[in-house]
C-alpha positions as CSV (number, residue, x, y, z in Angstrom):
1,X,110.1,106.3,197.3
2,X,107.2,106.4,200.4
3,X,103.8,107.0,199.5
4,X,101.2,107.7,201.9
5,X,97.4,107.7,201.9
6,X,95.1,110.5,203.6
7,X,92.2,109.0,205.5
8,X,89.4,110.5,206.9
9,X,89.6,109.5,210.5
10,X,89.8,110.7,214.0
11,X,94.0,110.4,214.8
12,X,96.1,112.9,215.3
13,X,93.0,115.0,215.4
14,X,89.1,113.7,215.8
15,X,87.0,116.1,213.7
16,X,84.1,114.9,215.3
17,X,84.9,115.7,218.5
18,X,83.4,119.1,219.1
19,X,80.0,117.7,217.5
20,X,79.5,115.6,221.0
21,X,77.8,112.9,218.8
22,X,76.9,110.1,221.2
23,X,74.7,113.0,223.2
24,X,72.7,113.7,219.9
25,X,72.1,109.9,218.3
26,X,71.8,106.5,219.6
27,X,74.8,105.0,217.7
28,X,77.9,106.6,216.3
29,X,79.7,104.6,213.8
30,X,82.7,105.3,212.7
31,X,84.5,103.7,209.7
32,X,87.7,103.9,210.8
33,X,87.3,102.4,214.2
34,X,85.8,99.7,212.9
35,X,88.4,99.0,209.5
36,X,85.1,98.7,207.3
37,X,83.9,101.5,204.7
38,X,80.6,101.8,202.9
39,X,79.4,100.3,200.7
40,X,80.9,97.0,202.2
41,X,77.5,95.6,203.8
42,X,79.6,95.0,207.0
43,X,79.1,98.5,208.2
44,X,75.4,98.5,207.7
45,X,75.1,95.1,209.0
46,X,76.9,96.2,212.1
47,X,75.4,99.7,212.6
48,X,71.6,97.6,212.7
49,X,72.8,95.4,215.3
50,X,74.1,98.1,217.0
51,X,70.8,100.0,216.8
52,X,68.9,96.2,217.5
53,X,66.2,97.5,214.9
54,X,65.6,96.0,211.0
55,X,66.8,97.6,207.5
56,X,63.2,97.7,206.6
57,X,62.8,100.0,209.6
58,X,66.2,101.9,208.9
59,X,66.7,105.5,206.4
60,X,70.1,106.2,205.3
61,X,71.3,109.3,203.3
62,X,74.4,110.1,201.5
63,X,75.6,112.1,198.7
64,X,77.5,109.2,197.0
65,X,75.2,106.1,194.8
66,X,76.9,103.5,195.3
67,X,76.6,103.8,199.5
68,X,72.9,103.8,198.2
69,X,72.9,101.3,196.2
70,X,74.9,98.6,198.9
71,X,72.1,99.7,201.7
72,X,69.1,100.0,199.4
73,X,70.0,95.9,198.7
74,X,69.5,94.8,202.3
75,X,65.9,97.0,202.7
76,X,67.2,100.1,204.2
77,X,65.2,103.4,202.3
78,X,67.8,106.1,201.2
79,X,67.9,109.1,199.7
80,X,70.6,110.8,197.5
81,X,71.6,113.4,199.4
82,X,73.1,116.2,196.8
83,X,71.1,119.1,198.0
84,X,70.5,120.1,202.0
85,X,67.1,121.4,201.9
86,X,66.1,118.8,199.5
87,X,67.2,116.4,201.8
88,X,65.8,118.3,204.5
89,X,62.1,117.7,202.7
90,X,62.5,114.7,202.0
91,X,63.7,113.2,205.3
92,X,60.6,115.1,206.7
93,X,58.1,113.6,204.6
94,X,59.6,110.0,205.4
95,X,59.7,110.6,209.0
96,X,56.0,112.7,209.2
97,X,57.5,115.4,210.6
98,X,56.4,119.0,209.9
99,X,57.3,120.7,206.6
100,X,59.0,123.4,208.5
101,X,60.1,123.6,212.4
């Protein structure tokens, strides 16, 4: 008997293509390129030398605790993300950006 294991990743098909992410952020860092998954610290440890910047000056969200809780450990601030415009506020009251744009 074969059993096989879905993965999110970018072969035969990269979902993320369309997005054009390295136009819109600094550093794209994807789990599957680099055989790491959160929470493993690896991949945050990897994504702030990427960035050259410190966890203390670093905001991560995601929808799933234990992510949190691995970066949240090394000084990056999170936020749960469950709810869009939640997160939406939030992220703009940690940055100082406007309540609305």
């Amino acid at each position: 008997m074969r059993c096989c294991r879905t993965r999110w990743g970018t072969d035969p098909h990269d979902p993320y293509l369309p997005y054009r992410l390295d136009t819109i952020f600094d550093v794209v860092v994807l789990s599957t390129d680099l055989g790491i998954r959160k929470p493993d610290p690896a991949i945050f440890h990897h994504t702030l030398k990427r960035l050259g910047v410190a966890a203390t000056s670093c905001l991560f969200a995601d929808d799933t605790e234990v992510n949190l809780a691995a970066a949240q450990a090394m000084g990056i601030t999170v936020i749960h993300a469950l709810d869009e415009d939640e997160t939406a506020v939030r992220l703009r009251a940690l940055l100082g950006l406007p309540r609305s744009l």
